[in-house]
TORKEDO-901377 format. One record per residue (C-alpha): y, z, x. Coordinates in steps of 0.2 Angstrom, whole numbers, padded with zeros to 4 digits, always signed. Layout:
<rs>
YZX ...
</rs>
This chain:
<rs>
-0065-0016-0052 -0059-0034-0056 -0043-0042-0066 -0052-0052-0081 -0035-0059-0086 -0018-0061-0081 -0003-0065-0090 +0014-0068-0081 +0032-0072-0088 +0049-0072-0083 +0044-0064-0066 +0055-0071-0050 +0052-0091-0053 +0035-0088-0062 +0041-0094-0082 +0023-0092-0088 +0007-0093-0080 -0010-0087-0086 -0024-0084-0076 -0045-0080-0078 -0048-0077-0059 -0066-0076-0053 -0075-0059-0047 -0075-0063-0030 -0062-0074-0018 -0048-0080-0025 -0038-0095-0016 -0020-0097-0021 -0014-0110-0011 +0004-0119-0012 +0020-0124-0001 +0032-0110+0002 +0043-0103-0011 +0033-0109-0024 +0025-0093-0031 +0010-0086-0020 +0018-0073-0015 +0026-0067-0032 +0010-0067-0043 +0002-0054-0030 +0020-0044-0032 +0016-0045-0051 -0002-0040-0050 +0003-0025-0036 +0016-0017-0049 +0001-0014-0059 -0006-0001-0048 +0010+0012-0051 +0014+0008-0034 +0034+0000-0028 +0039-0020-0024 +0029-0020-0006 +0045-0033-0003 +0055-0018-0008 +0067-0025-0020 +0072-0016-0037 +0064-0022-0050 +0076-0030-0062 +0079-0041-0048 +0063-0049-0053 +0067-0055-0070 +0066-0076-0068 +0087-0081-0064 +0094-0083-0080 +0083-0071-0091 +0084-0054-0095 +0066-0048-0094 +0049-0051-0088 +0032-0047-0095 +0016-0045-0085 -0002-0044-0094 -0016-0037-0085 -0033-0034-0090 -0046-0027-0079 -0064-0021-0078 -0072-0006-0071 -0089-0001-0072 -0087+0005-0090 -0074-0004-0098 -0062-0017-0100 -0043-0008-0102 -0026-0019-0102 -0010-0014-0094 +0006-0020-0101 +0022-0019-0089 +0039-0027-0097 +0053-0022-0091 +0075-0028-0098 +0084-0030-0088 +0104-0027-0094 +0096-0009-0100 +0088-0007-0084 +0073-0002-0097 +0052-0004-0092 +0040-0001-0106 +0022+0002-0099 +0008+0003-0109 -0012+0008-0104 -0024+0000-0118 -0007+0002-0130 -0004+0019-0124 +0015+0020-0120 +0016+0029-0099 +0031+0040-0094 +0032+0031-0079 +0025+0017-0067 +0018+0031-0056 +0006+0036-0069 -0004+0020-0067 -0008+0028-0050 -0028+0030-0050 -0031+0019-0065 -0029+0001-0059 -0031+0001-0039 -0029-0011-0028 -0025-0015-0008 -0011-0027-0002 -0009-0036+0014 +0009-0045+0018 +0015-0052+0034 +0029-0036+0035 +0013-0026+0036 +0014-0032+0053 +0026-0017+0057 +0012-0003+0054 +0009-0006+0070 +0024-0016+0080 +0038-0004+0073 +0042+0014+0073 +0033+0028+0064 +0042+0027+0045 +0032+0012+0040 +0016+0020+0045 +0020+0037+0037 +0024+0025+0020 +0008+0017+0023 -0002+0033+0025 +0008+0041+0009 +0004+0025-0004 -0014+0026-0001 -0017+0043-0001 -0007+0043-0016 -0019+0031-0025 -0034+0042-0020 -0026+0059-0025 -0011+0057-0035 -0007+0074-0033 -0001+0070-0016 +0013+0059-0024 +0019+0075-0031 +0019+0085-0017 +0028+0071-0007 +0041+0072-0019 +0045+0091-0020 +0044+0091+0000 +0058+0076-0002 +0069+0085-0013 +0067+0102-0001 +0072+0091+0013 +0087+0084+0007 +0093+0103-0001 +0091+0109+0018 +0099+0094+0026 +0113+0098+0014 +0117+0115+0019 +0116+0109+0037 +0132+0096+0035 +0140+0109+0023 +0156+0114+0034 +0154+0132+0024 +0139+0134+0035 +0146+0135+0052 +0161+0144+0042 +0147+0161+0038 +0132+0155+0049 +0123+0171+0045 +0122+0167+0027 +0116+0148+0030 +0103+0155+0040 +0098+0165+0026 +0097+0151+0013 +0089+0140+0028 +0075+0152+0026 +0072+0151+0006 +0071+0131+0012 +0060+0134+0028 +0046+0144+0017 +0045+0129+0003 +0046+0115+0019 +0030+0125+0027 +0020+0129+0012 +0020+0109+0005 +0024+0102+0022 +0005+0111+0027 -0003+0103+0012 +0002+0084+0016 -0003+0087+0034 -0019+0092+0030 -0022+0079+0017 -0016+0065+0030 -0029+0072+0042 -0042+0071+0032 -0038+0055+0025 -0036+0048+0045 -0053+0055+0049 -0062+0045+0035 -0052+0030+0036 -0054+0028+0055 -0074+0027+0055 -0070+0014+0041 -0057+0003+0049 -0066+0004+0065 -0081-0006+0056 -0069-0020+0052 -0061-0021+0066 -0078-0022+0078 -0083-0035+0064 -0066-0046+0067 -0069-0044+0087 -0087-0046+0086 -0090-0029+0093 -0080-0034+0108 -0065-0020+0107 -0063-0004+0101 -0052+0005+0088 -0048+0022+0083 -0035+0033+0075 -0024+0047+0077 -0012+0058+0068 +0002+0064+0079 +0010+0078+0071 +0026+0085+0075 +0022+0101+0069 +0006+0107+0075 -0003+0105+0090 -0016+0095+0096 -0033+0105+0094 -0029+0115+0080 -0040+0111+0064 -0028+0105+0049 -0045+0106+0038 -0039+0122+0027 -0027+0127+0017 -0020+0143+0026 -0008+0158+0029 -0011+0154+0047 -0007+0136+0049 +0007+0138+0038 +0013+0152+0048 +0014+0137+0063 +0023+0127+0052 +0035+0141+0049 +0037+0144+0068 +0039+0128+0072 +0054+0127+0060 +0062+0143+0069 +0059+0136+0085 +0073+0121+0082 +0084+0128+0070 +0100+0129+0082 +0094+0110+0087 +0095+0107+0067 +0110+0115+0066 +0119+0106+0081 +0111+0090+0074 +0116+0094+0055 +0097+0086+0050 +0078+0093+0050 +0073+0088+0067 +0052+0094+0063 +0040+0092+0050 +0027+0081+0040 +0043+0067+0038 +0043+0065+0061 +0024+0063+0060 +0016+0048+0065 +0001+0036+0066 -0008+0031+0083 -0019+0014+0084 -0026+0010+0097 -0038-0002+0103 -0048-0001+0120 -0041+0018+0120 -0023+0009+0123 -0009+0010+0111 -0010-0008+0098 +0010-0002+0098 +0013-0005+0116 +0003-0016+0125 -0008-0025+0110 -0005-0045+0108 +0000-0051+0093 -0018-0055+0088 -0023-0039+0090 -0007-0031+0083 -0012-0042+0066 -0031-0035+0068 -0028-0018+0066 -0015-0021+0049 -0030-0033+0042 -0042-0017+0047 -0031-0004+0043 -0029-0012+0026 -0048-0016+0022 -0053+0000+0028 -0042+0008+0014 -0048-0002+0000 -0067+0002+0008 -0058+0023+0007 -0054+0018-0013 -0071+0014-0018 -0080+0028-0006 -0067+0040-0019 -0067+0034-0035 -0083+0023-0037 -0073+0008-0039 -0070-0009-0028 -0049-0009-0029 -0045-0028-0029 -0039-0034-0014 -0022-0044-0012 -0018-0054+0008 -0003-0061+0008 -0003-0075+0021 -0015-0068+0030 -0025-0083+0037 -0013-0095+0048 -0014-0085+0061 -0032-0079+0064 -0048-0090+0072 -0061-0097+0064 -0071-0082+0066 -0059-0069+0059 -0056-0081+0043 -0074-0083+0039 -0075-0064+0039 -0062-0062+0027 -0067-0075+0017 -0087-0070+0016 -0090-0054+0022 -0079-0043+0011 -0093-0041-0001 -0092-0035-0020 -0074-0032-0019 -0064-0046-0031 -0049-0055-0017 -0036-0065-0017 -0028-0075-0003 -0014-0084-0002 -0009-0098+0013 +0001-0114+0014 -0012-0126+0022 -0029-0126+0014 -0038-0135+0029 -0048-0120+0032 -0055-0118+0014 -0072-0127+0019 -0077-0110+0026 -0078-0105+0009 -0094-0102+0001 -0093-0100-0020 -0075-0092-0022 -0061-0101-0036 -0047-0111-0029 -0030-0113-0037 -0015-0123-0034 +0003-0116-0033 +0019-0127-0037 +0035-0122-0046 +0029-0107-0052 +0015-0115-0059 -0004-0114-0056 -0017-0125-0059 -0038-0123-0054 -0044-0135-0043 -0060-0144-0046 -0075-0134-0038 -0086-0139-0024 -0102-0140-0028 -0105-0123-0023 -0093-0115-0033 -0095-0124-0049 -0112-0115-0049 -0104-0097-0048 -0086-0099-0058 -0094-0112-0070 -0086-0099-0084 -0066-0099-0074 -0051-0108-0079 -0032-0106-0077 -0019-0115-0086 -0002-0112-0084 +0013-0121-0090 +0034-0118-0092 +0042-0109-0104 
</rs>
């Protein structure tokens, strides 16, 4: 899978911008605050997924405009199909087609355009506590199995109804009855809350051979990796492989178990929103005792092993987006992100260029004001992206 074509409008300080990037690296250099950083944002809403800067969309629209336009054309291995995301602004409106097709909602572009995105918050999958991890694991299985999306959802919804009745003052007023209507909750939490955990195991066990790989290839087979999903729900040893009456049974129990804690607490103290991730490298936890180097190897990993996940599902290279990723990494980690990611279309953004003699073939562009521009080819490249150009200009 590669974008073809891009077409950008209105969209943070991007006023119009089109682009014809190559099928392999793409360099999008720049100063800061000049629009790296908010192309990528543009080409990552195309996947169904949220701003990974976490802002609300129609704070996107360029200051002084009332909408943005994004126009994304991309190929797999049998066709060329074209999203189209608008969205207005004073009607808080989006208008999303797939090849002229209107969508009920961003979310269903979830499994049809795919691609894997690395920014420098993503340091916090592993320097920070266990929500940005669970979000991490959620998105991409989400883009693998969007089914998962729904479930997540329902089990969201069931939490909140059961952390409800456990603020309601009528609770402790009849507590025999809340425990009753607890229980209507505790059977939905186990039954959905068992499926997700299962999913997220099996998901952990393949992406950990995979992000292991990339890791040894960063360190030059001079540290280990590995992964673990710590559940707050069952215990270690038990096989979360099959969907059954016995596991959610456990899940059940487990619920039982803290329900005067829950109450005394008013919120749901177990279950698949307390799990968490373990990375470690050397068999020590990244978390704890891992430099920053290290902490930064592991996202890069974590990140390139789920894009390698994606293509091992759906047959299709997802396009792959790092976000000021190379500053801080030696000469050898850059050189493997820049040559060694083969047959996956990437694009990487940075401030200094000075290290873009690594490149071999690849398409550089230039960033400023929100505008981009290609830069002349080496030699090498101009033999691979003879075909590319880029214009740009304010509208």
């Amino acid at each position: 899978m590669r974008i073809t074509h891009l077409e950008i409008s209105d969209f943070r300080n991007i006023s119009s911008a089109t682009l014809d990037p190559g099928s392999g690296v793409n360099i999008i250099y720049g100063a800061n605050a000049q629009g790296k950083t908010n192309l990528l944002e543009a080409v990552w809403l195309c996947s169904g997924n949220r701003s990974f800067r976490g802002a609300r969309e129609k704070e996107m629209t360029r200051f002084g405009t009332e909408a943005f336009h994004i126009r994304l054309s991309f190929a797999d291995r049998e066709r060329t199909q074209q999203i189209s995301y608008d969205l207005v602004k004073g009607r808080d409106r989006k208008k999303i087609l797939l090849n002229r097709m209107p969508l009920g909602a961003a979310s269903d572009l979830n499994g049809e355009f795919t691609c894997v995105v690395f920014h420098p918050e993503d340091l916090s999958l592993v320097k920070d506590g266990p929500t940005e991890r669970r979000a991490f694991l959620d998105i991409a299985i989400s883009q693998i199995k969007p089914v998962y999306a729904r479930y997540l959802s329902q089990y969201n919804g069931i939490l909140e109804q059961r952390n409800a009745l456990l603020k309601d003052h009528r609770f402790r007023a009849n507590p025999k009855a809340g425990k009753e209507l607890l229980s209507v909750w505790d059977e939905q939490l186990s039954k959905i809350g068992t499926a997700i955990a299962i999913l997220r195991q099996d998901y952990l066990l393949k992406l950990s051979g995979l992000a292991e790989e990339v890791y040894s290839g960063f360190t030059g087979n001079q540290e280990t990796f590995s992964l673990a999903y710590e559940s707050s729900v069952f215990p270690k040893g038990v096989p979360l492989k099959t969907y059954s009456e016995e596991l959610i049974a456990l899940y059940r129990e487990k619920l039982s178990e803290h329900l005067e804690e829950d109450i005394r607490l008013r919120f749901t103290g177990v279950g698949i929103h307390r799990d968490d991730l373990d990375i470690a490298v050397n068999g020590i936890s990244a978390r704890a005792y891992g430099s920053q180097g290290q902490q930064r190897s592991c996202a890069i990993a974590l990140k390139i092993g789920e894009a390698m996940m994606l293509k091992g599902v759906t047959g299709e290279n997802p396009v792959i987006l790092l976000d000021d990723v190379m500053s801080e990494l030696d000469p050898g980690r850059q050189d493997y992100l820049l040559n060694r990611i083969g047959g996956y279309q990437v694009f990487i953004t940075c401030c200094d260029p000075g290290w873009m003699t690594q490149l071999v073939g690849g398409k550089v562009f230039h960033v400023s004001g929100g505008m981009f521009r290609t830069d002349e080819p080496d030699e090498n490249q101009k033999k691979e992206e003879e075909d590319g150009n880029v214009s740009a200009h304010r509208g």
